[in-house]
N, C-alpha and C positions, 0 to 999 in steps of 0.2 A: 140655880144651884150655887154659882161660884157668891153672889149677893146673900142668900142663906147662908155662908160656911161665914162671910166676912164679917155677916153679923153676930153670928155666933161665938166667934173669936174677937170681938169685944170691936172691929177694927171701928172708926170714922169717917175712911176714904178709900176708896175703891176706882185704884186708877184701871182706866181698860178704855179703849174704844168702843166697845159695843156698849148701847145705851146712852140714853140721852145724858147728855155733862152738865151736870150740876144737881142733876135731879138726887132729892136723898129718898131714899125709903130704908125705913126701919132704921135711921139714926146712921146710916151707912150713905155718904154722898158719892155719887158714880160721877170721875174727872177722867175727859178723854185730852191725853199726853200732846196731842196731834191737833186739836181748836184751832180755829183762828183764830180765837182771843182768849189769853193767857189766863188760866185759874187760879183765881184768892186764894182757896182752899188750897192747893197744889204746891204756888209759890211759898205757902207759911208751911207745909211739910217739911218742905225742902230747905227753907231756910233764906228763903230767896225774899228779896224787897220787892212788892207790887211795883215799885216802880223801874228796878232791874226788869223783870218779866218782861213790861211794857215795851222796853226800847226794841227799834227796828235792830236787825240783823244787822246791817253796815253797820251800826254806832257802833258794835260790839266787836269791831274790829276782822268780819267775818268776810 
């Protein structure tokens, strides 16, 4: 249902954890926030550089 509503409102991304990440249907790609490894899709929503994404946690000062 929530994958039907997202397509129907035009979206392209569809962050949630449930369902597999990365997988698109209907023009809608499902990105789980929580991966172990960082999403293309997700980091260019947000504004973020793939290569920001990439860095481990200590580089980032954390």
């Amino acid at each position: 249902m929530i994958l039907a509503t997202a397509k129907r409102a035009g979206w392209r991304l569809l962050i949630s954890e449930d369902g597999q990440s990365g997988r698109s249907l209907g023009g809608v790609t499902i990105v789980n926030p929580f991966a172990a490894e960082p999403s293309p899709p997700l980091a260019e929503a947000l504004g973020i550089g793939w290569r920001l994404t990439r860095m481990p946690i200590a580089a980032c000062g954390r």
